[in-house]
N, C-alpha and C positions, 0 to 999 in steps of 0.2 A: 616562350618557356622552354628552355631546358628540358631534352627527356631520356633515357635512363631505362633498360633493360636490366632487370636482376636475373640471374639465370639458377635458381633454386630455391626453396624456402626452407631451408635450414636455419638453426640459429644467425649465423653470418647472413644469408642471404637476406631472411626478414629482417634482419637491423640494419643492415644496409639499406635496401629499398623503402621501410620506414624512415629511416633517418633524411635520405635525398630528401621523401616525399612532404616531412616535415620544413623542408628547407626552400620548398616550392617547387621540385623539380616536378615532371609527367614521366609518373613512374610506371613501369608495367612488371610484376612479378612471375614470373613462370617454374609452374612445379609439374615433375611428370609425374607421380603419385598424388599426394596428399600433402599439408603441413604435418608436421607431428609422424610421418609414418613411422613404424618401427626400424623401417630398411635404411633409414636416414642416421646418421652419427647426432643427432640433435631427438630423436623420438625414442628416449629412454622414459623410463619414470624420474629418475633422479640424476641428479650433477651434483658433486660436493664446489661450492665457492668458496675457495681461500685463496687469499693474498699470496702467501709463503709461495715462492719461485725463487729460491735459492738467494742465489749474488745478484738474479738481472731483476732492478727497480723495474725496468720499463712493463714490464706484466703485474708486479706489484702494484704500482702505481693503479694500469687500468684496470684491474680487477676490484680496486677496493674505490673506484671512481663506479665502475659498472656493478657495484654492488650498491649502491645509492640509485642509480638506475634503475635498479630492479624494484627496489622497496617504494619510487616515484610512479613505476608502472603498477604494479601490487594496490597500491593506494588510491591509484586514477578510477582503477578499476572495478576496486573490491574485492580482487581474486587471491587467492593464497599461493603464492611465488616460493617465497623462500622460508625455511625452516633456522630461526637461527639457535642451531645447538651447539655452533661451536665444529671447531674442525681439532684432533691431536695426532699429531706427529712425534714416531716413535722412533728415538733415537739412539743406535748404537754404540756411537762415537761422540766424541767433543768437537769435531770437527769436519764432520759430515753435511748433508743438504741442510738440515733443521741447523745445526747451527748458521751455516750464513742466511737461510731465511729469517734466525732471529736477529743478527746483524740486523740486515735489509727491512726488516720489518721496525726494529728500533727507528731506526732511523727517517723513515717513513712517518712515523708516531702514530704509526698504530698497533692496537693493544694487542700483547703475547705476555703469555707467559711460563717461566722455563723451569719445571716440575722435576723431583726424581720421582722413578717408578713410584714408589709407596703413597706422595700427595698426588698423582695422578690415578691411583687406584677408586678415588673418590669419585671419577668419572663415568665407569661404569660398575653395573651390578656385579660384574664378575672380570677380573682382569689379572694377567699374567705376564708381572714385568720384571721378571728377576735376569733377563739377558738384555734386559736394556741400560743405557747408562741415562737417559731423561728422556722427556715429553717437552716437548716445543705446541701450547695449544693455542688457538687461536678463538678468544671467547665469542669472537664477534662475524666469524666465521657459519658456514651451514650448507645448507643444503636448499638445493632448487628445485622446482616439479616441474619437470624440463621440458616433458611434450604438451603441458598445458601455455609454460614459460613458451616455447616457440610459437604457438598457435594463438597466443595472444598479440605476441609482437605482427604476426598476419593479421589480425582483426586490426588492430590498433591502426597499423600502416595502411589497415582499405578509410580507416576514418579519416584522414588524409591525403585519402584520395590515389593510393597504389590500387595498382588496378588485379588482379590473380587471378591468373591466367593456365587452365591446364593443357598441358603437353611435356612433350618432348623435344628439345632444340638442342642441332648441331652448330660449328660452326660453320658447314654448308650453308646454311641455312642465312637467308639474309635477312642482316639485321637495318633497322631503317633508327631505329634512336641514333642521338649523338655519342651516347655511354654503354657500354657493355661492362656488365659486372658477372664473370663467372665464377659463381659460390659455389660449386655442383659438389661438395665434398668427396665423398668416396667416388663419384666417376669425373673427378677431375682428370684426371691419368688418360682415362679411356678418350675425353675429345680431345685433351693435347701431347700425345705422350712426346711430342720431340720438343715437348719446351720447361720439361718439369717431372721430376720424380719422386713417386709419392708411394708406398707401399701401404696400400688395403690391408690390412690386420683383423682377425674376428677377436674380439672378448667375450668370454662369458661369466655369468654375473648369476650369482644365487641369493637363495633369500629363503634363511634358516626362521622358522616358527619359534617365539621364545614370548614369555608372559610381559607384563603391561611396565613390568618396573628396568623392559627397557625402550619403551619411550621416551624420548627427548634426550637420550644417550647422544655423545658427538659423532661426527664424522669421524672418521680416521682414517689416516693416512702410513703407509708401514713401507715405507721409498725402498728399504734395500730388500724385503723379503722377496719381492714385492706384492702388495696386496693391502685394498679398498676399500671401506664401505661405509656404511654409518649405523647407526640402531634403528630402533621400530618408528616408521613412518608411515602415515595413511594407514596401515594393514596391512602393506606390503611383506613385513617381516624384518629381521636383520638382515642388511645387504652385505657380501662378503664376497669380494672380486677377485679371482689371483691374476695382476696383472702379465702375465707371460703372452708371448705369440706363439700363434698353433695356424701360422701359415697364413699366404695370401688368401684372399678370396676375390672372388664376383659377386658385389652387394646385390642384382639383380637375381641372380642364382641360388644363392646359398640360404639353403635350407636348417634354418635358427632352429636346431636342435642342440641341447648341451648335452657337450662329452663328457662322460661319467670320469676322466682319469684328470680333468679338472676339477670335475664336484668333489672327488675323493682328494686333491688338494685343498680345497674348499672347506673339507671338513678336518683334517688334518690341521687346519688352521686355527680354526675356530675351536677346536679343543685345546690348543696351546695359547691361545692369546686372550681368549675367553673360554674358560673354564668350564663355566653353565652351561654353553650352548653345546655340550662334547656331543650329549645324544640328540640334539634338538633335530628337529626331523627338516628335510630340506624342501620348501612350500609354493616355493616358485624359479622359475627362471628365466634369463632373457640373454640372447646372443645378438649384440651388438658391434660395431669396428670402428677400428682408428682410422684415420688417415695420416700416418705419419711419413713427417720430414726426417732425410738423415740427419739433422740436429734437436730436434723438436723445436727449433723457429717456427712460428706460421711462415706461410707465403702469400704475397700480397705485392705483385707488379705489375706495369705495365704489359701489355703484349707487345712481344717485340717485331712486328708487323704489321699490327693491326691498331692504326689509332685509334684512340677511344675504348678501347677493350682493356679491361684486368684482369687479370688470374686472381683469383682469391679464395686460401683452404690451409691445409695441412695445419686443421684444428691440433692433430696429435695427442687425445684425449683428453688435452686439458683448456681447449677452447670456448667449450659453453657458459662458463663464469663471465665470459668477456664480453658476452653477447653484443650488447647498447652500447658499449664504450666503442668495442672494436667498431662499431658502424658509426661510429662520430669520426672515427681515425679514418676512415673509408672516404667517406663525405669529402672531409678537408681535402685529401690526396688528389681525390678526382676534380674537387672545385678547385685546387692549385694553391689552397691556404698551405700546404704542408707538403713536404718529399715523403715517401715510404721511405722505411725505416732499412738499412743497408741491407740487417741481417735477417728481413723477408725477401727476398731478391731472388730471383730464379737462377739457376745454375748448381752448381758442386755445391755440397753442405756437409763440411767435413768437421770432427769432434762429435759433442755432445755438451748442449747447454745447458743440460739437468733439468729441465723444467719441470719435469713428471718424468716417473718410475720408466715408462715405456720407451725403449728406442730402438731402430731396428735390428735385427738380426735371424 
């Protein structure tokens, strides 16, 4: 048998390690917290899943492939995974992200559909789209319960026989599998910085108190303001993100406190985009981080030294939809059904391939 080191249990790294272990490999999982920790890019409460990624199918495609995945794992289980309320995307232009996602999405054949402000108003209790030129929604689209979503895909991958494993692991450190898969997301950088460049980013994320009729409100997506979230979920609240950067961090260090001169964007927001919520009092909060590439490609290659070993990260906050698919793509690479993809490749990552709102600077 085949055996296989996963080196994190993040989204990535549990579907990866699930996935080999499905496939017969002797898998050993290693997490140096927890699954699901908060300090992890994958131990949030929520992910929004939508297909829409501009021009490039290739995330398209597995997004709405690992979104059947999810509702396959959801249903194995009995657990409540995804929420589908639908994802909207709010558009300035005719010619912006949402429209080649609706291209891209036509073409795909799956369902969208392209609103002006006023039939889009129908979506939420309170909505304010008079500087918009349309709504690109995605009905079939939602929302994930992200730290239950990873901690499942651990359980699921020990019933198959991954083994999880706590600690700490370097590359110092010898490894005795024939596969090494490093998923470590945000301290990717830290064990290899001379082979990859990834910058730690903090977000923070609020969650405004607002009554019952907005539940099963969609997601929404606001690419050029930028800024995130979806309506009332669990109890959580309405989630409302301003996607900006407010500097690197040390995910081991950094003390998850939200900065009031975001919450004061935060609300500033929510009184222009939704109306209702102008006074709504703000109920929770949670400081989470990207790992982003200078393009927002993921990364996913070989080591270029070390046989048998992958790099594998730079989710760049729009990775957790991908979960189970991304770990079929993983699978194949390593088993030799399939090359990585050119433009996960290590080295220079020069543009931007609009995947999501976020890119560095």
């Amino acid at each position: 048998m085949t055996s296989a080191t996963v080196v994190g249990a993040g989204v990535f790294g549990a579907s990866t390690a699930r996935e080999l272990a499905k496939r017969g490999w002797d898998v050993t999982l290693v997490e140096q917290y927890v699954p699901g920790t908060v300090r992890s890019g994958s131990g949030g409460d929520t992910r929004l899943l939508r297909a829409a990624h501009g021009g490039v199918g290739w995330y398209t495609d597995l997004a709405w492939h690992s979104r059947r995945l999810w509702l396959e794992l959801e249903e194995e289980h009995g657990t409540r995974l995804f929420e589908p309320v639908g994802v909207a995307w709010f558009a300035y232009r005719d010619d912006g992200f949402e429209a080649d996602s609706r291209a891209t999405l036509e073409a795909a054949g799956i369902p969208c559909e392209w609103l002006d402000p006023d039939e889009a108003s129908r979506l939420y209790p309170s909505f304010g789209g008079d500087d918009l030129h349309a709504v690109l929604f995605e009905p079939e689209a939602g929302v994930l319960h992200a730290r239950r979503a990873t901690q499942l895909l651990v359980t699921d991958g020990e019933r198959y026989g991954v083994r999880l494993q706590p600690g700490r692991v370097t590359p110092a450190d010898a490894a005795t599998s024939d596969v090494v898969v490093w998923a470590c997301g945000a301290w990717l950088p830290q064990l290899f910085p001379d082979h990859l460049d990834l910058q730690i980013a903090r977000r923070d994320v609020y969650f405004f108190g607002a009554d019952a009729g907005w539940q099963g409100t969609p997601g929404f997506c606001d690419y050029d303001a930028p800024f995130y979230g979806h309506g009332e979920i669990g109890g959580l609240g309405v989630k409302i993100a301003p996607d900006t950067s407010s500097g690197e961090i040390d995910p081991d260090r950094l003390e998850r406190l939200p900065l009031e001169r975001l919450a004061a964007d935060a609300r500033a927001y929510a009184a222009r985009r939704f109306p209702a919520l102008a006074d709504a009092p703000i109920i929770g909060s949670r400081v989470c981080q990207y790992e982003l590439t200078g393009d927002t490609h993921f990364l996913f290659a070989r080591h270029p030294e070390r046989v048998g070993w992958w790099l594998l990260g730079g989710g760049s906050g729009h990775g957790f939809k991908h979960g189970p698919g991304l770990g079929e793509y993983v699978a194949d690479c390593v088993e030799g059904l399939r090359q990585p993809e050119p433009f996960h490749a290590l080295g220079p990552r020069t543009g931007n391939a609009g995947l999501r709102t976020a890119v560095r600077g």
